[in-house]
Each structure stands twice: as C-alpha cells, then as structure tokens.
matplotlib code that plots the C-alpha trace (Angstrom):
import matplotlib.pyplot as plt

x = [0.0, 3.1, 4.6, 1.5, 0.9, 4.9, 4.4, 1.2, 3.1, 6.3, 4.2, 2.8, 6.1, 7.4, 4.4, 5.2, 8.5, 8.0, 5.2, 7.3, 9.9, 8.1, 6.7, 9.8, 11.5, 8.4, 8.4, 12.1, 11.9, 8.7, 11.3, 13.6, 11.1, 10.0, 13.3, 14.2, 10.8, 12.1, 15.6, 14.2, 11.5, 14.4, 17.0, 14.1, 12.9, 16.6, 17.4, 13.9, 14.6, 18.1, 16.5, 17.5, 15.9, 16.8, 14.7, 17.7, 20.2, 19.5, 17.9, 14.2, 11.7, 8.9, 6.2, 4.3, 1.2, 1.1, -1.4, -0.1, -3.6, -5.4, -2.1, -0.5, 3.0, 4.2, 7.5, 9.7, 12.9, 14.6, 17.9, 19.7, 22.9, 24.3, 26.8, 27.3, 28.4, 30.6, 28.1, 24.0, 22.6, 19.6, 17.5, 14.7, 12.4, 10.2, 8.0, 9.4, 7.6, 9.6, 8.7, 5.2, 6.0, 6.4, 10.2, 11.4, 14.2, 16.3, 18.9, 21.0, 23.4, 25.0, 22.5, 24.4, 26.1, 24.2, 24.7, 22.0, 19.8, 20.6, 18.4, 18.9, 19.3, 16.2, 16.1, 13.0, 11.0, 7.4, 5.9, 2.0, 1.9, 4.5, 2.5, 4.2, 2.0, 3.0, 1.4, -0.5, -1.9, -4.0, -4.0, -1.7, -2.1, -0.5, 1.7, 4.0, 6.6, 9.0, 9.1, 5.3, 5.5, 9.2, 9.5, 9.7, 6.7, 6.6, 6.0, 5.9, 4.3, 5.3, 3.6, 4.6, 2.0, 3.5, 2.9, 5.9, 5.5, 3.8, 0.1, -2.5, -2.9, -1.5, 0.5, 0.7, 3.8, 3.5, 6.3, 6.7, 9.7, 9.9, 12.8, 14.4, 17.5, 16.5, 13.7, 13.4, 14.1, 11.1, 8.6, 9.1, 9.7, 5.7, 5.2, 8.1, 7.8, 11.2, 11.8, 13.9, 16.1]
y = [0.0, 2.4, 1.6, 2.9, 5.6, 5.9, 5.4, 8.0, 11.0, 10.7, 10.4, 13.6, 15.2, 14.4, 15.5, 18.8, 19.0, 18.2, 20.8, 23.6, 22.9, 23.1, 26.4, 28.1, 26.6, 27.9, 31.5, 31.7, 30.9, 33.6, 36.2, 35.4, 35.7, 39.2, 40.0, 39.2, 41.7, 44.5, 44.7, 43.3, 46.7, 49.1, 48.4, 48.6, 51.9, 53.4, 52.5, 54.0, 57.1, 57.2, 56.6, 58.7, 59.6, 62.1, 62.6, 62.5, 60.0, 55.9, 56.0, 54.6, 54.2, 51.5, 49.6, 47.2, 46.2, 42.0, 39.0, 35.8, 33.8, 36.3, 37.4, 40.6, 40.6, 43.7, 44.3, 47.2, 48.6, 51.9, 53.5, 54.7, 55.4, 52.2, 51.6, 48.2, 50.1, 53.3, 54.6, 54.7, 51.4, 49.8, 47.4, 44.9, 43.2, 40.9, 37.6, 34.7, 31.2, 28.3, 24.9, 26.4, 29.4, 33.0, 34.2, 37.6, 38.2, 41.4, 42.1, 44.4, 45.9, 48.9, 51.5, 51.8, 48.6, 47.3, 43.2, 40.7, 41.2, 39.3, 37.2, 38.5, 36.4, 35.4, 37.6, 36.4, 32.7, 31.9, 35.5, 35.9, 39.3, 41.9, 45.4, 48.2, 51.5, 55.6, 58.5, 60.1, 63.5, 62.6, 59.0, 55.9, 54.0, 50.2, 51.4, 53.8, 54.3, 57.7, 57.9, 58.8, 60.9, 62.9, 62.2, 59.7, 60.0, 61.6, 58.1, 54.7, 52.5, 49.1, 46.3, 42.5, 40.0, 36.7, 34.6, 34.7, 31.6, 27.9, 29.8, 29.7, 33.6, 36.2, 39.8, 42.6, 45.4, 48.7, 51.2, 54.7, 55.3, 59.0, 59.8, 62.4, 63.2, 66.0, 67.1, 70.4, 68.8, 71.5, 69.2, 66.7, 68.2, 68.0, 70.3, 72.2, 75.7, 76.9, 80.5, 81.9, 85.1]
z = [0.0, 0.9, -2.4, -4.2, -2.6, -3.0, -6.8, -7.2, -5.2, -7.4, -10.3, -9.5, -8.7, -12.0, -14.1, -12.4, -12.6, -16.5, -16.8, -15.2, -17.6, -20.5, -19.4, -18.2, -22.0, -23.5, -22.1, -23.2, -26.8, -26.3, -24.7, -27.7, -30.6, -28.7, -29.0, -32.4, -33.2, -31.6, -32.8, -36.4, -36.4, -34.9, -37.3, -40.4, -38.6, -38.7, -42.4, -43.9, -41.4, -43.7, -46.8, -49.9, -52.9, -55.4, -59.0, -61.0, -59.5, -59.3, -56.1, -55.3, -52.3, -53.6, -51.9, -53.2, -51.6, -52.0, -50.3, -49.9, -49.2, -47.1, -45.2, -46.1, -47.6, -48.0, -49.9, -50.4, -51.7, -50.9, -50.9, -48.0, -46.4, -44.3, -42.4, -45.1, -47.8, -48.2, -50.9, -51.0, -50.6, -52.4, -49.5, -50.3, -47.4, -48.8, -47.1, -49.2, -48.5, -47.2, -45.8, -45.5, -44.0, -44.6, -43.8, -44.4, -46.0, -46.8, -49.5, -49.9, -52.6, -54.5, -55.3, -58.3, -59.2, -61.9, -61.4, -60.8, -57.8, -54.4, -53.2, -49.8, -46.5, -44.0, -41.1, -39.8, -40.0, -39.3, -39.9, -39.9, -42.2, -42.9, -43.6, -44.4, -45.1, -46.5, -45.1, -48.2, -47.1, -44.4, -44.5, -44.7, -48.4, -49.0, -52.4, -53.0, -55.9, -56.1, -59.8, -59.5, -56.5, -56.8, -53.6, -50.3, -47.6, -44.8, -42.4, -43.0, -40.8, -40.4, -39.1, -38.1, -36.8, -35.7, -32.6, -30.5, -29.3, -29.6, -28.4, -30.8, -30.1, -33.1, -31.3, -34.1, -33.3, -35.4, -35.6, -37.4, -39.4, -40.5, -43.3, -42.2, -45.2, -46.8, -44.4, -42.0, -38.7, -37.5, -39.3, -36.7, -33.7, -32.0, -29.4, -29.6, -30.9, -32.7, -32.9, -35.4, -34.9]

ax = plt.figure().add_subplot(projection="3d")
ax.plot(x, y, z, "-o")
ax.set_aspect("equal")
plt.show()
C-alpha cells in the first residue's frame, strides 16, 4: 500500500517537474522571438529614417502592396545610407515562403552597381503578415513608388503579426519610421515651438 501511494506521489512530482519545464523553456523561446521583433522593427525603422531619394540620381523608395492567401506581404525597396556600404545602398524586405511558412528576407546591394539582384538572407521565419503603409496626405495608403511621386513620404508604418510563441494567439507590433535626409528637422519636432532670430 506504501509503495503505491509511493508510486502516485512521485508520479505527481514528476508531471510537475515536467510541466514547469516546458513552461519556463516555452516563455524563453517567447522572450527570444519578442526579441528578435524589436531589434528586427528598430534596425528597419533606422534604415527608412536614412533613406535617400533624389529625381535625378539611381535612387528609389517602392512599396508594393502584396497578399499571400489572405495574409498581407508587403515588400519594399529603398535606398539609404548604411553603415554596409561606403556609398548609398539599395535594401529589399520581402515575405518569401519556405517549408510552408512566410520568412522575411532582406537584400541588400549597391545603389548603383548594376549586377543581378541578391536574393537576400532570412532575417525572420514563421511571420503571420508583414504590412508596411505611407502616409499620403491625411491618411496611410498600401503602395507607393518615387518615380510617380518625386519624392519619399513623410511616415511609414510598419507592421509585423506573428505569434511569439507555440500559443495559438496572433500579437501585431507597429512602428513609425519617419525619413528624415533631406527634411526640416522643424517638421518633426511635435510640441516644440522653434523660434527663429
């Protein structure tokens, strides 16, 4: 009867012990998907905030509003100044589908070299949508292309839905990227009143 009783209490001591582990290794591949997010929508926020575009040189800022089955998969390419290249640099991001998922990759080259397109590297796997919207006047629109409008816009917003972790539940982050070469730092600064002498 001891032995049992033994036998039932251990039992339960391991299915807790195994239960705690899988939730403590679940919240950490969690905390490093979160992660991954953040520094993955800071670095794409600093790189449109240096993005270049002038009428006459071989510079562009493109988005392409794209679906893939209901799920939105934005993709666009800009030039900017990098720290990868000593001269303007031409970056993709697009949601490329592998082993039935959507990973998003990013290439980047010579704004000016005129050799084959890379096909980039993946910087992100298992991505739910990748939306990436320009402020138009008063409102944010899912296209954009320079040669039409002389210019870059005034925000982008981007947005990533993905789960971070094995949960059935979807977690959208959304971050504005203003591009700020070639802009009156006055047009930014909210709240602050500038006064000229």
């Amino acid at each position: 009867m001891s032995l049992a009783v033994f036998s039932i209490v251990l039992f339960s001591l391991y299915s807790v012990f195994f239960m705690s582990r899988k939730a403590i290794v679940d919240a950490e591949e969690s905390s490093v998907r979160l992660y991954e997010v953040r520094t993955l929508m800071e670095n794409l926020r600093m790189e449109l905030e240096s993005a270049y575009f002038a009428k006459d040189e071989q510079t562009i800022f493109q988005i392409t509003d794209r679906d893939y089955f209901g799920r939105q998969a934005s993709e666009i390419v800009f030039t900017a100044f990098t720290s990868l290249l000593p001269s303007v640099s031409r970056i993709k991001y697009s949601l490329e589908k592998k082993n039935n998922q959507l990973m998003l990759t990013k290439s980047v080259m010579s704004a000016y070299q005129l050799a084959k397109e890379d096909k980039g590297i993946e910087i992100m796997e298992d991505i739910n949508s990748f939306l990436l919207e320009a402020k138009y006047r008063d409102s944010y629109v899912k296209t954009w292309d320079s040669s039409l409008h002389n210019d870059i816009p005034d925000e982008v917003k981007i947005t990533i839905t993905l789960r971070p972790g094995k949960s059935e539940r979807l977690i959208s982050f959304t971050e504005v990227a203003r591009p700020l070469i070639g802009r009156s730092v006055q047009k930014y600064l909210t709240g602050v009143r500038v006064h000229e002498k």
